[in-house]
C-alpha positions in Angstrom: 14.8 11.8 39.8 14.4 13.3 36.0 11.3 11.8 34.3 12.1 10.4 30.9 9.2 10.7 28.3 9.5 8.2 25.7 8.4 9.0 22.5 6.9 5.7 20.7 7.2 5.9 16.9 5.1 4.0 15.0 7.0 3.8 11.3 6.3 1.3 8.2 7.7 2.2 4.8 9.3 5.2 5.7 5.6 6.6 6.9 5.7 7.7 10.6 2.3 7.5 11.7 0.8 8.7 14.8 -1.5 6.2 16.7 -1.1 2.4 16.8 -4.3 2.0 15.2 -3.4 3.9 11.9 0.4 1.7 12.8 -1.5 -1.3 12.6 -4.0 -0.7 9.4 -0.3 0.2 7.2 1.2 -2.9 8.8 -1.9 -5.1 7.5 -2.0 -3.0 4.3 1.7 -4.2 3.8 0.7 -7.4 4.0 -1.8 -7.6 1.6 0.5 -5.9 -0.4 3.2 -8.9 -0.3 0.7 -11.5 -0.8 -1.0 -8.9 -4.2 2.9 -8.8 -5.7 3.3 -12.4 -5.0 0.6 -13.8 -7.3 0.6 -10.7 -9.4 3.0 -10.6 -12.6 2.9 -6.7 -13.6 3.7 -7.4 -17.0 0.5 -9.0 -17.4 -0.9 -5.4 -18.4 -5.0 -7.1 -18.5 -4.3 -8.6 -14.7 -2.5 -5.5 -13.3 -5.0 -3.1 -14.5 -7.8 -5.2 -13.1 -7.0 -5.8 -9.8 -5.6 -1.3 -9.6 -9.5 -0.9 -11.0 -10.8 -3.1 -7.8 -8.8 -1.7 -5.3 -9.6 1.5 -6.1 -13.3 0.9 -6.6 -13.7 -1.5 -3.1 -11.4 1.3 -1.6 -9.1 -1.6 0.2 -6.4 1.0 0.8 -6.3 4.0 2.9 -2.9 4.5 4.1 0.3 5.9 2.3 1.9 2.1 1.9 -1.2 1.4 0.0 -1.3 4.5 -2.1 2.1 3.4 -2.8 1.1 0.4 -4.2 -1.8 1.6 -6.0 0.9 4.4 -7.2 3.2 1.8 -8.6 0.4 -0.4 -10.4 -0.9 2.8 -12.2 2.4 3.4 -13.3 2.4 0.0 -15.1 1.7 -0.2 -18.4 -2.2 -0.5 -19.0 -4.5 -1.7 -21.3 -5.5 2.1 -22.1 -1.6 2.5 -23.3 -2.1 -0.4 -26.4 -3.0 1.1 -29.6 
């Protein structure tokens, strides 16, 4: 009898990541993501920069999804672009 190895696959986003553990920490970083963009408005430029300045500083995220996010809030406007 052939032995079949199966390969589990531990994907979020697109991301394929190797252990459950990292699996799980992208799976809670999407979470927190949903909940940011629900009570976040990204046009508020003052509220969006804020909360990219204490992510980054508290280091909440550490896997690609939330380098993704933090991606997509530095790309919104800022307070640094008004002049």
């Amino acid at each position: 009898m052939e032995e079949i190895n199966e390969i589990q696959s531990y994907i979020v986003n697109g991301y394929v990541f190797e252990t459950k553990t990292e699996y799980n920490e992208a799976v809670q970083e999407k979470k927190a993501i949903k909940y940011l963009s629900s009570e976040l408005n990204l046009s508020n430029i003052e509220k969006t920069y804020k909360l990219y300045c204490e992510l980054i500083e508290k280091k909440i995220f550490k896997t690609p999804v939330g380098m993704d996010y933090l991606c997509l809030l530095y790309t919104s406007p800022s307070p640094r672009d008004r002049t």
